[in-house]
Steps between C-alpha positions, in 0.01 A plus 500: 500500500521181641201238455442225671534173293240350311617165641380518816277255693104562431208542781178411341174695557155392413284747388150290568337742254704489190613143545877639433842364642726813541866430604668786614759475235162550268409794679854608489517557138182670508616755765863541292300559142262754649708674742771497190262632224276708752761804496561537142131548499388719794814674498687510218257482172717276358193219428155638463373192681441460846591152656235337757541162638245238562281730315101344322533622105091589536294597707377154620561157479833576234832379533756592720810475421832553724583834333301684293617861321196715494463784255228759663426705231365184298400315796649171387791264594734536245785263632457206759738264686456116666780374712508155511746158602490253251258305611218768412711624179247325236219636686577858496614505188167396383368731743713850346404348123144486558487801647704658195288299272153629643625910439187561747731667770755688266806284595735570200815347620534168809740321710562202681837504723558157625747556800566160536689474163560860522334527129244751359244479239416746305111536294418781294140605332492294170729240563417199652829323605729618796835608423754500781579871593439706801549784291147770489430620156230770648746611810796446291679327817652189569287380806717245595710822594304531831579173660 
């Protein structure tokens, strides 16, 4: 399949609500995650979790992070995602820690993908620093495999 490069120029939109900046490139990866881990879900079996973007981790005022993995039988995010450029790297990594740190939502295992450096960060339940891996411990996938 061919995909069309993450290079490519990026059209802001404002989102007076949320106060967000979302380049398309931004909302690229989002769509290429989801629609990439969305089928070994629904259709397949192969990961018990099902993968929702832009999705709150409560039921008001929570989080929301770019991708979330949703397990239905607990009710609870079990895996979440931030795409980010460089600029907004130290921020969302804070952002996936705290959220790790807090346990309030379930999140067992985080990641930041910086598509700028083409990088990901990796957080898991217990641990505090990042290590660099785009590899899922709780899908057992590589999700850099879906860009």
């Amino acid at each position: 399949m061919a995909y069309i490069p993450l290079e490519s120029k990026p059209f802001v939109v404002h989102d007076d609500d949320m106060g967000i900046n979302a380049p398309i490139i931004h909302q690229r990866i989002i769509a290429r995650l989801t629609a990439g881990l969305y089928p070994l879900y629904f259709r397949e079996g192969v990961i018990p979790l099902e993968p929702l973007p832009e999705t709150m981790l409560g039921e008001e005022s929570s989080p929301t992070p770019d991708v979330i993995l949703y397990d239905a039988e607990a009710e609870q995010t079990r895996v979440i995602i931030e795409i980010c450029q460089t600029k907004g790297l130290k921020h969302d990594l804070n952002k996936v820690s705290r959220i790790l740190e807090e346990a309030e939502y379930g999140v067992v295992e985080g990641f930041v993908f910086d598509y700028k450096a083409r990088c990901w960060y990796k957080f898991s339940r217990g641990n505090a620093a990042p290590e660099r891996s785009s590899y899922s411990d709780v899908l057992r996938l590589d999700l850099n495999s879906f860009l």
